[in-house]
C-alpha positions as semicolon CSV with decimal commas, in nm:
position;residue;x (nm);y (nm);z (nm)
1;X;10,207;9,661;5,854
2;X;10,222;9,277;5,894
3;X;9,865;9,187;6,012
4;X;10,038;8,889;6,218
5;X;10,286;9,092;6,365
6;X;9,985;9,317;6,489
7;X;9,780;9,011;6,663
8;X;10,188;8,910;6,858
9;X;10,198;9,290;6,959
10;X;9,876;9,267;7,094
11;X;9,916;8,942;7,285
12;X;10,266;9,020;7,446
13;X;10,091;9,312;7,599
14;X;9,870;9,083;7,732
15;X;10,141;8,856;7,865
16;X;10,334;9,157;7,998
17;X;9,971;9,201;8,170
18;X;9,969;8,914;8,343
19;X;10,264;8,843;8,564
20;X;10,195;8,517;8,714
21;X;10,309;8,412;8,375
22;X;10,642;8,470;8,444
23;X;10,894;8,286;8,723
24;X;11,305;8,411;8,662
25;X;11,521;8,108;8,739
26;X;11,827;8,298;8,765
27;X;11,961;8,650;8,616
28;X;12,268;8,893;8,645
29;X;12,200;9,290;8,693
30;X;12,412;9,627;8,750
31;X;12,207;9,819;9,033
32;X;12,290;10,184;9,057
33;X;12,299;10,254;9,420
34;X;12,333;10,596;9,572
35;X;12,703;10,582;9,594
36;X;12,795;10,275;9,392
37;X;12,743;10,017;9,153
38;X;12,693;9,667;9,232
39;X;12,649;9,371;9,091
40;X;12,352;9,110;9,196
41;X;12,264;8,814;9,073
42;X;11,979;8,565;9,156
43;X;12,030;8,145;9,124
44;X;11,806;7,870;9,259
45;X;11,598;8,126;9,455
46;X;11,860;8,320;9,650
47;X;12,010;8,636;9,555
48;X;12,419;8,760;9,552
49;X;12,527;9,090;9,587
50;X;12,900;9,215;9,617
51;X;12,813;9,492;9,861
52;X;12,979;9,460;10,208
53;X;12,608;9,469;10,388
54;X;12,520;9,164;10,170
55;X;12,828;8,983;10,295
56;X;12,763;9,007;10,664
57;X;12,345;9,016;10,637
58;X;12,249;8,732;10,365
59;X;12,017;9,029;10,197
60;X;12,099;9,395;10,139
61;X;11,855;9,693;9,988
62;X;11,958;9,585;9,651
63;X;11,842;9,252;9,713
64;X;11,538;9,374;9,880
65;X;11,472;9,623;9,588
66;X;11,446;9,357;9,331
67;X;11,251;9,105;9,542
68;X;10,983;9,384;9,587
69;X;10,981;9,497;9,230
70;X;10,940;9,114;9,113
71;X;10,743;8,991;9,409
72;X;10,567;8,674;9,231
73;X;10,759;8,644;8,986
74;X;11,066;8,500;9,145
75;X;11,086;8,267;9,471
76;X;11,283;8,353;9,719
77;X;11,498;8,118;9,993
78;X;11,493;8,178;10,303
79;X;11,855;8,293;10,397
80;X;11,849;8,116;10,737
């Protein structure tokens, strides 16, 4: 095996360690909910989602999902 390649493996698990290294700017997902799909996206620090609770509430538990599973790795706006 590629002796270099080993050190990169070995430092990316390190990275993936250490979470603070990491801030998303924006991204596009598919979320599985319990009876459909939808489709969220974050931009700038505020999430979308195309389900109907999103529309009428500024957040939704799709939204909240993701913001808990990257809390401090994104930055969220206040949707006030």
């Amino acid at each position: 095996m590629d002796y270099g390649l080993i050190g990169k493996m070995d430092k990316a698990k390190r990275y993936a360690e250490e979470r603070e290294r990491f801030s998303f700017t924006s991204f596009e997902l598919k979320f599985h909910g319990d009876n459909n799909d939808h489709v969220v996206s974050y931009n700038n620090g505020k999430f979308q989602c195309d389900c109907e609770f999103f529309l009428t509430h500024e957040r939704c538990a799709h939204s909240m999902a993701l913001d808990e599973l990257l809390k401090d790795m994104i930055a969220v706006a206040d949707p006030s």
